[in-house]
PyMOL CGO cylinders between C-alpha atoms (Angstrom):
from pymol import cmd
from pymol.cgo import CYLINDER

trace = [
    CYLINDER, -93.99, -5.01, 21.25, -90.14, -6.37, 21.35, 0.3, 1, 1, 1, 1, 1, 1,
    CYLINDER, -90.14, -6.37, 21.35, -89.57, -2.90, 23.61, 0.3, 1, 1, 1, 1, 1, 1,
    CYLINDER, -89.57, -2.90, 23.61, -92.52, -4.43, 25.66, 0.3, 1, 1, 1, 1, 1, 1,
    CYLINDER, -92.52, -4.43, 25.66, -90.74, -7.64, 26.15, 0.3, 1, 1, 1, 1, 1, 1,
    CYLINDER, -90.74, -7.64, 26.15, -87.85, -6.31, 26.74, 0.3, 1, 1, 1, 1, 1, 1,
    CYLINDER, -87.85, -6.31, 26.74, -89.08, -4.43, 29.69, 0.3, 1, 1, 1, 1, 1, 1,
    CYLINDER, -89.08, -4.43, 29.69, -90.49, -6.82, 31.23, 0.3, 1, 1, 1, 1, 1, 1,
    CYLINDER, -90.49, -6.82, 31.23, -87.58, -9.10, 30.89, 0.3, 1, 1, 1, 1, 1, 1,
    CYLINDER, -87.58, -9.10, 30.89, -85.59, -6.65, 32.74, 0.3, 1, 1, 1, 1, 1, 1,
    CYLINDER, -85.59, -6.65, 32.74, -87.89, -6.27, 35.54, 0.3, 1, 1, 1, 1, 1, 1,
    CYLINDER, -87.89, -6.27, 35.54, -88.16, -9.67, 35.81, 0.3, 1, 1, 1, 1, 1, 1,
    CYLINDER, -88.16, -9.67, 35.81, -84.32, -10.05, 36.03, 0.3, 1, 1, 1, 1, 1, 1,
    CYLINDER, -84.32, -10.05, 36.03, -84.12, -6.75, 38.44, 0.3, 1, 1, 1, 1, 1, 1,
    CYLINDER, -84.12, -6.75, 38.44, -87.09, -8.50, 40.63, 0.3, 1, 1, 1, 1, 1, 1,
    CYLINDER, -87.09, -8.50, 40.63, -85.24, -12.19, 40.94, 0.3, 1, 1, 1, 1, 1, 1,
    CYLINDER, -85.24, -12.19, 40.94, -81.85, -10.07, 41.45, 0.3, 1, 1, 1, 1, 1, 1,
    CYLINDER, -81.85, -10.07, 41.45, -83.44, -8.20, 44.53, 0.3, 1, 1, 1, 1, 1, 1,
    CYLINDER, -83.44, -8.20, 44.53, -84.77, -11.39, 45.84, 0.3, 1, 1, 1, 1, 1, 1,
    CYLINDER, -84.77, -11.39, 45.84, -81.38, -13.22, 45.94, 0.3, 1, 1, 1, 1, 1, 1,
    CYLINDER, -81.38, -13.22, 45.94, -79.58, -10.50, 47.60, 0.3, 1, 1, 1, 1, 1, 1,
    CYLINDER, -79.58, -10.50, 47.60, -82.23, -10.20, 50.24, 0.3, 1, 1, 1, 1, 1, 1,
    CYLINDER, -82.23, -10.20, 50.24, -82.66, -13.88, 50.74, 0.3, 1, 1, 1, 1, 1, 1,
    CYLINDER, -82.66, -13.88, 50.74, -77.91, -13.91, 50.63, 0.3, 1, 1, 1, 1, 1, 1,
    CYLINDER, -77.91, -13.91, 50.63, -78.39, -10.65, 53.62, 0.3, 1, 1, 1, 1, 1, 1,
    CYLINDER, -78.39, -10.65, 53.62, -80.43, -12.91, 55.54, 0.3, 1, 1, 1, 1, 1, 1,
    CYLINDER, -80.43, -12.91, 55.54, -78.40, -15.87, 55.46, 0.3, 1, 1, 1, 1, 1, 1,
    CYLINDER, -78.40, -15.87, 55.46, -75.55, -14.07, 56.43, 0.3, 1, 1, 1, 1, 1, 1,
    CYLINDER, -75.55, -14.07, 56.43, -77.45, -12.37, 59.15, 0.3, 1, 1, 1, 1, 1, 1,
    CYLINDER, -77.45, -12.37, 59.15, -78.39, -9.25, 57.97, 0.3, 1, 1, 1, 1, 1, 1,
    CYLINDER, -78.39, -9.25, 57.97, -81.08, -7.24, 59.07, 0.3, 1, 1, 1, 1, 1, 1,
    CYLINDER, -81.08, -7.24, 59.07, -80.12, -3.83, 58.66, 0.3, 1, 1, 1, 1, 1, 1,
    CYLINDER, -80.12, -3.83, 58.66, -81.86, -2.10, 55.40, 0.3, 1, 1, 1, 1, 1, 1,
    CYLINDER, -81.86, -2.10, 55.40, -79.64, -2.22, 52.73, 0.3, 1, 1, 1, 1, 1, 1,
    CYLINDER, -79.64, -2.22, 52.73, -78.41, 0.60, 50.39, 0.3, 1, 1, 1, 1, 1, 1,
    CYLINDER, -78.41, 0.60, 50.39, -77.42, -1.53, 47.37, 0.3, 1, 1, 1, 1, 1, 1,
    CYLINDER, -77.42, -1.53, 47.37, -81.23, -2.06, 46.45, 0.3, 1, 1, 1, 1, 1, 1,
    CYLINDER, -81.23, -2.06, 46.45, -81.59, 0.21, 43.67, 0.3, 1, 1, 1, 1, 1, 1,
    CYLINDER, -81.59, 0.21, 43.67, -81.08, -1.94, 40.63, 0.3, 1, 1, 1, 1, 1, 1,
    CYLINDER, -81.08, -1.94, 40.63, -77.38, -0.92, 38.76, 0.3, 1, 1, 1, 1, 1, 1,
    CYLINDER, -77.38, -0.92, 38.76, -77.80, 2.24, 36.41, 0.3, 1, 1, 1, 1, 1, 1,
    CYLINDER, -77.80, 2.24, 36.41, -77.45, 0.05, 33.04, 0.3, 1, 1, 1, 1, 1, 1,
    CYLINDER, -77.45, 0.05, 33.04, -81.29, -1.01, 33.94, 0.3, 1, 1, 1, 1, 1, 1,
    CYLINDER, -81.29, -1.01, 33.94, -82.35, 2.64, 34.43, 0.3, 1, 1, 1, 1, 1, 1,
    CYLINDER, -82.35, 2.64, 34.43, -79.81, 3.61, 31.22, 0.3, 1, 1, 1, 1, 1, 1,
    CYLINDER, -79.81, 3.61, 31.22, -81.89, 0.37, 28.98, 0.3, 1, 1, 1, 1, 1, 1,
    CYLINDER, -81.89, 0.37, 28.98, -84.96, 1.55, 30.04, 0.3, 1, 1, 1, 1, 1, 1,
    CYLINDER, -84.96, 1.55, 30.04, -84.60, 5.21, 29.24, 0.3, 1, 1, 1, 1, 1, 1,
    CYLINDER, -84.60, 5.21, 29.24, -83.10, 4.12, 25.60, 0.3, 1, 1, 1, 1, 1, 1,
    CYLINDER, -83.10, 4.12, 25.60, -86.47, 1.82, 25.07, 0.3, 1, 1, 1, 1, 1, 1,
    CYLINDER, -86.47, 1.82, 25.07, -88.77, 4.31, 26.51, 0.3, 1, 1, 1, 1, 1, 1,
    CYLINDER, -88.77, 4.31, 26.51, -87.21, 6.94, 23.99, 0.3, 1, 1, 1, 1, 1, 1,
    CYLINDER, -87.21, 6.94, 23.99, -89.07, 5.84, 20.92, 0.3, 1, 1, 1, 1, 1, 1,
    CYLINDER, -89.07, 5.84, 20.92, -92.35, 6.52, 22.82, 0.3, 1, 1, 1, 1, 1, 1,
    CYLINDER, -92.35, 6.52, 22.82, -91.47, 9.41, 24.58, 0.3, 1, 1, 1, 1, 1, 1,
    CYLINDER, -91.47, 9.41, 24.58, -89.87, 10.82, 27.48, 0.3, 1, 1, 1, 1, 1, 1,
    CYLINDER, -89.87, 10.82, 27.48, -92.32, 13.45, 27.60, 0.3, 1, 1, 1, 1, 1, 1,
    CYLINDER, -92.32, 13.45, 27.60, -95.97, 13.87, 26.27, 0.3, 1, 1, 1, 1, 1, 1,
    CYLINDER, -95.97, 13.87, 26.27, -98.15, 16.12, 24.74, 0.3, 1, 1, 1, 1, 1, 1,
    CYLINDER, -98.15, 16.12, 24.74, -102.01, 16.58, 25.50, 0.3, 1, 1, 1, 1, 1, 1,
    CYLINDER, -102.01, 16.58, 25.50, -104.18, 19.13, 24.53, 0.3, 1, 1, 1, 1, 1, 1,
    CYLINDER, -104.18, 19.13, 24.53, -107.32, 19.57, 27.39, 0.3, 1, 1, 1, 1, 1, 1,
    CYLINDER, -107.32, 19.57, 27.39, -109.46, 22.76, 27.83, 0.3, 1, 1, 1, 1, 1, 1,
    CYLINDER, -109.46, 22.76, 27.83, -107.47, 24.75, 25.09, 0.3, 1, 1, 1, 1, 1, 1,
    CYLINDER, -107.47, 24.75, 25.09, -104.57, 24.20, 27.28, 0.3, 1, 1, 1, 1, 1, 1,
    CYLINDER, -104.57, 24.20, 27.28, -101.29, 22.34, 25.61, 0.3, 1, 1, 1, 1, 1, 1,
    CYLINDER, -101.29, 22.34, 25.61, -99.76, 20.21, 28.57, 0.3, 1, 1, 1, 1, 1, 1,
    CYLINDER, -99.76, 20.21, 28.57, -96.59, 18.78, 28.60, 0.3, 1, 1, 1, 1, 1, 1,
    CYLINDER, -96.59, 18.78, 28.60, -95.69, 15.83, 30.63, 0.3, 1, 1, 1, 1, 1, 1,
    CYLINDER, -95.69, 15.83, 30.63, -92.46, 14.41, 32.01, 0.3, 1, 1, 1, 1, 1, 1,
    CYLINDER, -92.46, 14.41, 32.01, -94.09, 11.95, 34.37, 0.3, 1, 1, 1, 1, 1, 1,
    CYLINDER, -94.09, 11.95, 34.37, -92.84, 9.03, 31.94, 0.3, 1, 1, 1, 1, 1, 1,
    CYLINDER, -92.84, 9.03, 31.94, -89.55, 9.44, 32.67, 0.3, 1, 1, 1, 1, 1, 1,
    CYLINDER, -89.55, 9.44, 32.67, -90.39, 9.74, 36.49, 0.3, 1, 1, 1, 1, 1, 1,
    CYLINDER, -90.39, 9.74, 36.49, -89.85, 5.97, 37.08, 0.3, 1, 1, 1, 1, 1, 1,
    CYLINDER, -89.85, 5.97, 37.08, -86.37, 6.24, 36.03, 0.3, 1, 1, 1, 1, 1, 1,
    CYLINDER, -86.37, 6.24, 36.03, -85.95, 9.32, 38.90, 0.3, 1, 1, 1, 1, 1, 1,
    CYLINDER, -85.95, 9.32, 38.90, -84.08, 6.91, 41.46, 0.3, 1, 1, 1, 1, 1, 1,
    CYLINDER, -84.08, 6.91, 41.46, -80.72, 6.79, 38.83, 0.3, 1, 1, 1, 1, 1, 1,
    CYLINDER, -80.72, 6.79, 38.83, -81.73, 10.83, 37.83, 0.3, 1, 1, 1, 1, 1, 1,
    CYLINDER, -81.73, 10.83, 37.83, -79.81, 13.72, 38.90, 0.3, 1, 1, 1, 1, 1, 1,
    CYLINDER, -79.81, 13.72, 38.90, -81.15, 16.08, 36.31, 0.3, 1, 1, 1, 1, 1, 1,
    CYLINDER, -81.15, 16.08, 36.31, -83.33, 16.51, 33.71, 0.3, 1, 1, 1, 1, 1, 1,
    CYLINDER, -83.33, 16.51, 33.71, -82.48, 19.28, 31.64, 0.3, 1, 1, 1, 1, 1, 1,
    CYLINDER, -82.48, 19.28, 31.64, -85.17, 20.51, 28.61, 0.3, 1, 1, 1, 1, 1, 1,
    CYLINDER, -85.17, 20.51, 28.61, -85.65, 23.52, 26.43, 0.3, 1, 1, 1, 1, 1, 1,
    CYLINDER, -85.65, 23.52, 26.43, -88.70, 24.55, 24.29, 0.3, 1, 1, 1, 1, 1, 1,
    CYLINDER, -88.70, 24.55, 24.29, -88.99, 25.41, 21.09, 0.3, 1, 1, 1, 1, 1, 1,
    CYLINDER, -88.99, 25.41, 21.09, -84.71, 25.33, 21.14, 0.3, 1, 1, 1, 1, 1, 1,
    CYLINDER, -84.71, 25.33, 21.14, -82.15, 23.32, 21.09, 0.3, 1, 1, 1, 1, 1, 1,
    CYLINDER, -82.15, 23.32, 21.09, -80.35, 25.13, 24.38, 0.3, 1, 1, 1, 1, 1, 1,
    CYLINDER, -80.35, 25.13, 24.38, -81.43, 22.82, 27.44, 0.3, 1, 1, 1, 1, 1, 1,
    CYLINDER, -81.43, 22.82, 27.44, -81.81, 25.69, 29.46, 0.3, 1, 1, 1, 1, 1, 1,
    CYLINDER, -81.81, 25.69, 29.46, -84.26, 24.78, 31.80, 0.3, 1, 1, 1, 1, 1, 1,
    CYLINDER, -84.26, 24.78, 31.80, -84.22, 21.82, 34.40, 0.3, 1, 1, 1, 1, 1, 1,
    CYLINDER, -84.22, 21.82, 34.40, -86.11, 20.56, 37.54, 0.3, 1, 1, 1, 1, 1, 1,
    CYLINDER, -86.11, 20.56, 37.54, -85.54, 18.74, 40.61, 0.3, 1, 1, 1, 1, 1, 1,
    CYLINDER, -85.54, 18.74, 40.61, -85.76, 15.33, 40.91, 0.3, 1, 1, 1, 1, 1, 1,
    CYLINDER, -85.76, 15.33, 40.91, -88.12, 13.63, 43.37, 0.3, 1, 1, 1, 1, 1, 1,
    CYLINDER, -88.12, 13.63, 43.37, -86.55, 11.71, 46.33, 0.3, 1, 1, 1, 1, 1, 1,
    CYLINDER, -86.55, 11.71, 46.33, -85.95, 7.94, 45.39, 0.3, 1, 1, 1, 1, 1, 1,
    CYLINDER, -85.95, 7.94, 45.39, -87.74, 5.33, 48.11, 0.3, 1, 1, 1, 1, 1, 1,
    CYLINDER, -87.74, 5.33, 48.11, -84.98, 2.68, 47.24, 0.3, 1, 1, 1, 1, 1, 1,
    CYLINDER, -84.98, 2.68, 47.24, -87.23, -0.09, 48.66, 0.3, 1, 1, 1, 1, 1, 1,
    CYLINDER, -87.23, -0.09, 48.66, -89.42, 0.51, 45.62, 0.3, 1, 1, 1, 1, 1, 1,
    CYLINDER, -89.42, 0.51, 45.62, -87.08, 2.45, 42.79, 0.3, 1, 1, 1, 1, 1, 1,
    CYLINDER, -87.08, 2.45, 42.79, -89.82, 2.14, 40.05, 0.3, 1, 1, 1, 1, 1, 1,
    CYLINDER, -89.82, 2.14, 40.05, -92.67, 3.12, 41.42, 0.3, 1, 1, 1, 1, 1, 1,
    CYLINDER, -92.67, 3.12, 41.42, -94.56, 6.95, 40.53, 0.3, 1, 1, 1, 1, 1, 1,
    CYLINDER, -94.56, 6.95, 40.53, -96.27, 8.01, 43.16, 0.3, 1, 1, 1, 1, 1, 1,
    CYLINDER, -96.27, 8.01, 43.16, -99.70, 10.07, 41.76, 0.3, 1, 1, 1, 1, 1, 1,
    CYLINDER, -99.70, 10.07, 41.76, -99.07, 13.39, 43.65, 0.3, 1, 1, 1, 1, 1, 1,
    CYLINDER, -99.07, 13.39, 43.65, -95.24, 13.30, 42.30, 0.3, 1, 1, 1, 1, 1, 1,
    CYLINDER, -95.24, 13.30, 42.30, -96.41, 13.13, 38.70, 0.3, 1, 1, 1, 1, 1, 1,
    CYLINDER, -96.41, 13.13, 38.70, -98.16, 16.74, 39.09, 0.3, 1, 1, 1, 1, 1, 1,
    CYLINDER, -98.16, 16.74, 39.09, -96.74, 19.90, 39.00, 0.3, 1, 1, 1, 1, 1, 1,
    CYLINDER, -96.74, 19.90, 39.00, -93.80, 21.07, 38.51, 0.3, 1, 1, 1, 1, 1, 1,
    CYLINDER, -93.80, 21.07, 38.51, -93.53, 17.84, 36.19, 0.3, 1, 1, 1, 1, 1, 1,
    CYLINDER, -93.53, 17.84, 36.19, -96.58, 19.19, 34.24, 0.3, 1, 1, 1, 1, 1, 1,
    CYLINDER, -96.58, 19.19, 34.24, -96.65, 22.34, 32.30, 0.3, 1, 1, 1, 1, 1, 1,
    CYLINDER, -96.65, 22.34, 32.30, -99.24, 24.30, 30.68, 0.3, 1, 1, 1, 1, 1, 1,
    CYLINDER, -99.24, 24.30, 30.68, -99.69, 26.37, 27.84, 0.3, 1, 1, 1, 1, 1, 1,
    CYLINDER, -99.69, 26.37, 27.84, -102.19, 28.06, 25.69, 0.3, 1, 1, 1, 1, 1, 1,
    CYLINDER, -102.19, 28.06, 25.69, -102.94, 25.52, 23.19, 0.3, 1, 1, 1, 1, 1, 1,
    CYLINDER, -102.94, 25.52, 23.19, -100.52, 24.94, 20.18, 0.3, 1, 1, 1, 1, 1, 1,
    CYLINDER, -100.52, 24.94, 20.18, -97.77, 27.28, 22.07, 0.3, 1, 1, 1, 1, 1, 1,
    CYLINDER, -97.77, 27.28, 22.07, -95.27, 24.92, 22.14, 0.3, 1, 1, 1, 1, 1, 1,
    CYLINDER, -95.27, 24.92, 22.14, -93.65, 23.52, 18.85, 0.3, 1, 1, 1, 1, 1, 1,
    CYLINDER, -93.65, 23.52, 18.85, -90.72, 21.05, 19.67, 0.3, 1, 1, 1, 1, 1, 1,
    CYLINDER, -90.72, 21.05, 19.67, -89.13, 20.21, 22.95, 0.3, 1, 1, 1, 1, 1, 1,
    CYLINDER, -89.13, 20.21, 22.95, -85.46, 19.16, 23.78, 0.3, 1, 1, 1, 1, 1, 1,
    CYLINDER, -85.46, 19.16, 23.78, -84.66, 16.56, 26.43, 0.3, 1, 1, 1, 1, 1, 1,
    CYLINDER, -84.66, 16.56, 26.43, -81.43, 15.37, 28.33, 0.3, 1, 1, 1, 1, 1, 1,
    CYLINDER, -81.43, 15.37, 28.33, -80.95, 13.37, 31.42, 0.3, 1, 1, 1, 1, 1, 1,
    CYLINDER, -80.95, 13.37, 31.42, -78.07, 13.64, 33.73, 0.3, 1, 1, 1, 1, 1, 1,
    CYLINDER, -78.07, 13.64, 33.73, -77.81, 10.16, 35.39, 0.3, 1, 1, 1, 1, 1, 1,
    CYLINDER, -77.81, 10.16, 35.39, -76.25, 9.70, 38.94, 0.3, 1, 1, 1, 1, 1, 1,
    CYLINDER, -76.25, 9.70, 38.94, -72.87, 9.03, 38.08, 0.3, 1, 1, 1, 1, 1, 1,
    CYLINDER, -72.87, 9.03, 38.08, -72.48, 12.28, 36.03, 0.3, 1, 1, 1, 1, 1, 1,
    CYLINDER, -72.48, 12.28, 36.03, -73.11, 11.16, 32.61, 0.3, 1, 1, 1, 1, 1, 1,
    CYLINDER, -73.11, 11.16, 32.61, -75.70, 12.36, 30.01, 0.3, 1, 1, 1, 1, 1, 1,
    CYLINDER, -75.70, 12.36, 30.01, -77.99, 10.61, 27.89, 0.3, 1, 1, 1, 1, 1, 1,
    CYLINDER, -77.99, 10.61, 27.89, -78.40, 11.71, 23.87, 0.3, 1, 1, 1, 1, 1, 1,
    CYLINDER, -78.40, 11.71, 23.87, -80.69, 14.59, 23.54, 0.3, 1, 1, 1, 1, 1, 1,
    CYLINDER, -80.69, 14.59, 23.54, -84.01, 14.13, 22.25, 0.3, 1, 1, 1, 1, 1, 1,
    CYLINDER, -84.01, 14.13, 22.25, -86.24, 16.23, 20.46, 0.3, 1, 1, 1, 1, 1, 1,
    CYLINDER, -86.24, 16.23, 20.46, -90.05, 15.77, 20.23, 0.3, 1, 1, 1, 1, 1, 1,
    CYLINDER, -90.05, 15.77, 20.23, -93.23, 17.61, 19.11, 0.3, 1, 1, 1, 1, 1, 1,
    CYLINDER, -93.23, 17.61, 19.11, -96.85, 17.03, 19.84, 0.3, 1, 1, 1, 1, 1, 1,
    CYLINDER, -96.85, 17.03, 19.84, -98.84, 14.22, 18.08, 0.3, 1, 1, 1, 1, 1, 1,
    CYLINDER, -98.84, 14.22, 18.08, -100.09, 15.09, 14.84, 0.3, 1, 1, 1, 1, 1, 1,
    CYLINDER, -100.09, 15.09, 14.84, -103.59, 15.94, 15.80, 0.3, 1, 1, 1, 1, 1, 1,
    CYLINDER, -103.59, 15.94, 15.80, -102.98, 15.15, 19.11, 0.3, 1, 1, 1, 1, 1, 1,
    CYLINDER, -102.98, 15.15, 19.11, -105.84, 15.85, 21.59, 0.3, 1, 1, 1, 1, 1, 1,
    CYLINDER, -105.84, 15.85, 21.59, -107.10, 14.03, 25.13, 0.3, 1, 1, 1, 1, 1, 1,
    CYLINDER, -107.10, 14.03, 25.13, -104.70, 11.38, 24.83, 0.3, 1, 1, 1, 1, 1, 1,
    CYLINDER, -104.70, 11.38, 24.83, -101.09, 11.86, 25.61, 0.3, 1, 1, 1, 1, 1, 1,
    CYLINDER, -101.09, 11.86, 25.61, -98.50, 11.30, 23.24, 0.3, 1, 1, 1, 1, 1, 1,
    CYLINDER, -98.50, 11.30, 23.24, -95.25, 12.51, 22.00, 0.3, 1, 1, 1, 1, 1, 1,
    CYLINDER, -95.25, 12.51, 22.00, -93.25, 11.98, 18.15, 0.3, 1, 1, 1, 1, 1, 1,
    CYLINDER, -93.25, 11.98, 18.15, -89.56, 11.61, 18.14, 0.3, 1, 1, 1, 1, 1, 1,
    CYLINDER, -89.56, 11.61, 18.14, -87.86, 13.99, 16.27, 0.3, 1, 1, 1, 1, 1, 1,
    CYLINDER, -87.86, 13.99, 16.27, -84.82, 12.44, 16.60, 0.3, 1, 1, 1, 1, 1, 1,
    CYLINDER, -84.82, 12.44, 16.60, -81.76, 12.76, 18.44, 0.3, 1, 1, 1, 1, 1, 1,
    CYLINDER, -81.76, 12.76, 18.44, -78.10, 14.33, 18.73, 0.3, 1, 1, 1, 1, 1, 1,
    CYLINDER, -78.10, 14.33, 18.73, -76.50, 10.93, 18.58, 0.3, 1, 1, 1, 1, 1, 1,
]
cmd.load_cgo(trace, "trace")
């Protein structure tokens, strides 16, 4: 619930901070779009450490298929450069594109970006553990993450921290 909060606090602040600096380029006579929209990386950084605990990735088991999911982390894609994974190891050897940021809205998902190649699928029970790092815009690298599927886990989507390389 706190992690809840917390969120929202920081949209909040990210929201008012947006507002200012539009309402401070019109003042000054600015009307050219702006490039400094995108909220600083310390939001996207806080958000990926609270968004951890719950998952960066899920696990769903439809149709005897295992799916995993990385469309949790999508919202953080604007501050992204990478996101490097490995199953079932420990080697991040695999990564994907990002999507393309729209800076006017950094947050938002869009549904046809959450789908493939974001979305994998396996015969059910395939995959054991997955590994997860992020590359962030500036060149640094978040902790890497480990998760398996859900105890049980079926329709609903869900994800349990193994813990991390901290």
């Amino acid at each position: 619930m706190f992690c809840s909060f917390r969120r929202l606090c920081l949209a909040a602040i990210w929201g008012l901070g947006l507002a200012s600096s539009s309402f401070a380029s019109e003042k000054a006579g600015f009307t050219a779009e702006r490039d400094d929209v995108i909220p600083p990386l310390d939001i996207f950084k806080t958000m990926a450490s609270d968004l951890e605990p719950e998952g960066w990735i899920t696990f769903q088991t439809l149709d005897n298929k295992q799916i995993i999911n990385f469309a949790p982390i999508m919202s953080l894609r604007c501050r992204l450069k990478e996101i490097k994974y490995s199953i079932d190891s420990k080697d991040l050897d695999k990564s994907f594109p990002i999507p393309d940021c729209d800076p006017e809205y950094p947050f938002r998902v869009e549904a046809q970006s959450i789908h493939k190649p974001y979305v994998m699928e396996f015969p059910s029970g395939t995959v054991q553990a997955l590994a997860v790092q992020l590359t962030w815009d500036d060149g640094s690298t978040s902790n890497t993450v480990y998760y398996e599927p859900c105890r049980a886990v079926g329709a609903a989507p869900c994800a349990y921290p193994l813990g991390s390389n901290e």
